[in-house]
C-alpha positions in Angstrom: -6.9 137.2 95.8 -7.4 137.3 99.7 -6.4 134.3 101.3 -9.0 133.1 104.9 -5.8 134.4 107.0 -5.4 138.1 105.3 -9.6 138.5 105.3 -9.7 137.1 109.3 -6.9 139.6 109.8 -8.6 142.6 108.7 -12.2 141.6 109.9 -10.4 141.5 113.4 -8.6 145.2 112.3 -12.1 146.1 111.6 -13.6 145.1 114.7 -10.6 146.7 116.6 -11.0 150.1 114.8 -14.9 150.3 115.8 -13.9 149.2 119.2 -11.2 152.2 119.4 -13.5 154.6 117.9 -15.7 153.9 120.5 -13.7 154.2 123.6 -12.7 157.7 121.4 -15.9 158.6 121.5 -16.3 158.2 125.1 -13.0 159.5 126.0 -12.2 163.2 127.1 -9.4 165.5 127.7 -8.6 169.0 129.3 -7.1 171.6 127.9 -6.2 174.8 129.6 -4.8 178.4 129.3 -3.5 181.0 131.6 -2.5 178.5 134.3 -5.8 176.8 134.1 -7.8 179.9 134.5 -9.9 178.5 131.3 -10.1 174.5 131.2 -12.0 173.5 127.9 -12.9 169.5 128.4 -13.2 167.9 124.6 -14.3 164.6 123.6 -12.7 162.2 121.5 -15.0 162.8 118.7 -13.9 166.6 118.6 -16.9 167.8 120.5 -16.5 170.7 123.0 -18.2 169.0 126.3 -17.7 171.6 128.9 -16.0 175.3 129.4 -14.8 176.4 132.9 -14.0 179.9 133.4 -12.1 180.6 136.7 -14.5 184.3 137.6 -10.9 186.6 139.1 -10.1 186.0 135.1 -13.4 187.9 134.4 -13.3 192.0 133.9 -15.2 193.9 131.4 -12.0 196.1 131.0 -10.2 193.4 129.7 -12.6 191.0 127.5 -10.0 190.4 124.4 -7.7 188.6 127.1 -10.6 186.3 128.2 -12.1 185.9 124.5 -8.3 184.6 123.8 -8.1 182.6 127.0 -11.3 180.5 125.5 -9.4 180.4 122.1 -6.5 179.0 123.5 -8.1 176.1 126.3 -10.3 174.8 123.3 -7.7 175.1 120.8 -5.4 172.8 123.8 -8.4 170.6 124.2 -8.3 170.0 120.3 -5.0 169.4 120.2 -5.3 166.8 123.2 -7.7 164.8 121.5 -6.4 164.4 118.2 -3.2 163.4 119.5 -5.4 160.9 121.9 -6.7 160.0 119.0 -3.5 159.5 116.6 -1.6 157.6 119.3 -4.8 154.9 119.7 -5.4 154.8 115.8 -1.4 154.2 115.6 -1.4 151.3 118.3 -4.0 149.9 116.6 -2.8 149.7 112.9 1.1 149.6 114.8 2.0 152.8 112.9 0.9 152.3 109.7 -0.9 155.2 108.1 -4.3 154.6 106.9 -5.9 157.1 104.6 -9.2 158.0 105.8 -8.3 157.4 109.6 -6.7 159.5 112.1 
């Protein structure tokens, strides 16, 4: 049986968590390839918000190294954010692993 102490302690987690997931929502990072030829901005929500391609990396003789450019700076971007992600989840719940959350 819960105790008053245990349930106000994870009615506060609770709130936390939505308070984190928002901030995540609202949150972006960069990613980047080639130097930062190709910057891919993503959210926290795992949503590609913007692509910026620097144009001297454009040439129709080469599109396979642009097409993996793209790859690569969204891939980054991904990365970014789930470790944004991980790293806020973690302060929250101070390390504990939580099925179901990041």
């Amino acid at each position: 049986m819960m105790n008053k102490k245990m349930l106000k302690q994870a009615q506060q987690l609770q709130k936390n968590m939505a308070k984190v997931q928002s901030e995540l929502e609202a949150a972006t990072v960069e990613g980047s390839a080639g130097g930062g030829v190709v910057r891919a901005v993503v959210s926290g929500r795992m949503a590609l918000e913007s692509l910026t391609i620097d144009p001297e990396v454009v040439s129709p003789d080469d599109v396979e190294m642009l097409q993996d450019l793209v790859v690569a700076a969204v891939n980054d971007g991904f990365d970014k954010a789930q470790e944004m992600a991980s790293s806020r989840m973690s302060a929250l719940t101070g390390g504990l692993k939580i099925p179901g959350l990041t």
